[in-house]
C-alpha positions as CSV (number, residue, x, y, z in Angstrom):
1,X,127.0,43.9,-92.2
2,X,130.6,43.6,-92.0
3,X,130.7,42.3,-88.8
4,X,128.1,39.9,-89.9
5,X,130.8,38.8,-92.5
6,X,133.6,38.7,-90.1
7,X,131.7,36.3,-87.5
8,X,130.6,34.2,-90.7
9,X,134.3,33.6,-91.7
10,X,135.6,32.7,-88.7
11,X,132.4,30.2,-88.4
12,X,133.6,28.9,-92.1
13,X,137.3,28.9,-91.3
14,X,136.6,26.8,-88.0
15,X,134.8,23.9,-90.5
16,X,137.9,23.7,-92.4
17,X,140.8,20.5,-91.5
18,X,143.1,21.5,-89.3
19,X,145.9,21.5,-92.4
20,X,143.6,23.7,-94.2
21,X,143.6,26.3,-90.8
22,X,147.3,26.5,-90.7
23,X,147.9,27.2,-94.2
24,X,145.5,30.0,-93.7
25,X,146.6,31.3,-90.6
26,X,150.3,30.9,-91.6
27,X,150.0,33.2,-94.5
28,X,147.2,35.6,-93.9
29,X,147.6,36.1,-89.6
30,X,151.5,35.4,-89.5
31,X,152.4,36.6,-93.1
32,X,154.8,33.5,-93.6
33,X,155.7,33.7,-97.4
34,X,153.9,30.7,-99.4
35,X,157.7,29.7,-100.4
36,X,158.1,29.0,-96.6
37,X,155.0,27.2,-96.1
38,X,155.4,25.4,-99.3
39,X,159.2,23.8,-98.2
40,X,157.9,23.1,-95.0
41,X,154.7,20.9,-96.3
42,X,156.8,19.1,-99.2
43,X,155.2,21.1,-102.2
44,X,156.0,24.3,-104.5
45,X,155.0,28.0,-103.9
46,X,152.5,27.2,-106.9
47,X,150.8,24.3,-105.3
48,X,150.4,26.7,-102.0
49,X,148.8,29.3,-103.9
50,X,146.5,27.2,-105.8
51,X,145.5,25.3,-102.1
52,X,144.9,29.6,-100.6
53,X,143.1,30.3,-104.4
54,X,140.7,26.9,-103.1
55,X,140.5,28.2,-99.9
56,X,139.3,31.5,-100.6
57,X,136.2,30.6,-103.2
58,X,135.1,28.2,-100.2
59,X,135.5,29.9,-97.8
60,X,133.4,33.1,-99.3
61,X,131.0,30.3,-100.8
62,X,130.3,29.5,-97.0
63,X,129.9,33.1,-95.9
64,X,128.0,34.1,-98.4
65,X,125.6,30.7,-97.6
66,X,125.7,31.5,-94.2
67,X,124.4,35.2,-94.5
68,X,121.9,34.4,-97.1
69,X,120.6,31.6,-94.0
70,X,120.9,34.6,-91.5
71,X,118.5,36.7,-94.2
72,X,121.5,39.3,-94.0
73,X,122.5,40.9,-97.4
């Protein structure tokens, strides 16, 4: 099941805008701090986590869709 969940992110972080991808890949593949990405977009380290806090209840709202389509648990 956890490799059902893996393949269901990536599906879920592949429907997201390309801004969206690089904020997430930034900060969870590269582990650039969110005071980093938030000088280089034009906004605070608050507004960055608040974007990644967005990010992360759609993206498991999507995975969790996506399994419960796949009849997986």
């Amino acid at each position: 099941i956890i490799e059902d969940r893996r393949e269901a992110l990536w599906a879920c972080i592949e429907k997201l805008t390309p801004k969206q991808k690089e904020v997430v890949r930034r900060y969870y593949r590269a582990n650039v701090a969110a005071v980093d990405i938030a000088k280089q977009n034009g906004v605070t380290r608050q507004a960055i986590f608040k974007i990644l806090r967005q990010l992360r209840k759609s993206l498991a709202r999507c995975v969790e869709r996506s399994l419960m389509s796949q009849g997986v648990g």
